[in-house]
N, C-alpha and C positions, 0 to 999 in steps of 0.2 A: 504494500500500500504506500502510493508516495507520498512524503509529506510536502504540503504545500508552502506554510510557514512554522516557524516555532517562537510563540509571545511566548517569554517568560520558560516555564517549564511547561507550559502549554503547547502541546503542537495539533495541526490543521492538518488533517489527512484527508484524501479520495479513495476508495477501489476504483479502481476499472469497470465496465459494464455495471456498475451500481445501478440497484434498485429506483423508480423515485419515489417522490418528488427530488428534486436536484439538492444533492445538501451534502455538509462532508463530517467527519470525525474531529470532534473535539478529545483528544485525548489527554490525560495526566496520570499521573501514578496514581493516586486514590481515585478518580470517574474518569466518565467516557459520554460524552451527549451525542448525540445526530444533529446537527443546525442547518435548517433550511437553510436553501440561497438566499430567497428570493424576499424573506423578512428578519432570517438570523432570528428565529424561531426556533425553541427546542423540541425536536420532532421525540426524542424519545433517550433514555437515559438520566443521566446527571453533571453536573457541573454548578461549581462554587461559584459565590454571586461576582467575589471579586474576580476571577477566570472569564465569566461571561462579561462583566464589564470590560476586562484590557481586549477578549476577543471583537466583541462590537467598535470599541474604539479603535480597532486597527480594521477591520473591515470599513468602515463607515469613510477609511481614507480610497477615493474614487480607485486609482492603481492598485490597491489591493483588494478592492472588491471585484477589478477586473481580470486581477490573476486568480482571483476563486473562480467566475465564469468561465475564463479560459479553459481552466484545467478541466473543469467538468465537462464542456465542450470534448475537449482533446481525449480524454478519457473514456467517454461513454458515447463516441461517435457511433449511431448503429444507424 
C-alpha cells in the first residue's frame, strides 16, 4: 500500500483497485480510519481528534488535496 504522505506519525495510504467511495488510510500505531476524499469524512475506523485535525489541515492545502486525487486516480484507474 503506498503511502501518500506522513503528518507527524501519521501516515496517508491508498490500495490499489480500492473499494469506494474514493478515500484513503489514515494510519498510526494505536488506529487506523478510512477518510473520504471528497469531504475528509470518516468512513469507518478510528482516529484521535488531534491526528484528524493536522490530517485536515494538510489536506485543506489545494497541492495536497490534489496529490490525494491524483493518486487515487493513478491507482484505481479501471
Amino acid at each position: 500500500m503506498p503511502t501518500i504522505a506522513i503528518i507527524g506519525k501519521l501516515k496517508l495510504q491508498m490500495y490499489a483497485d480500492d473499494h469506494h467511495p474514493p478515500h484513503f488510510h489514515a494510519t498510526a500505531a494505536d488506529h487506523e480510519a478510512l477518510i473520504r476524499l471528497s469531504d475528509l469524512s470518516v468512513l469507518q475506523g478510528r482516529i484521535t481528534r488531534r491526528n484528524y485535525d493536522a490530517l485536515v489541515e494538510w489536506a485543506l492545502v489545494q497541492t495536497n488535496r490534489d496529490k490525494l486525487e491524483h493518486a487515487w486516480k493513478r491507482l484505481n484507474a479501471r
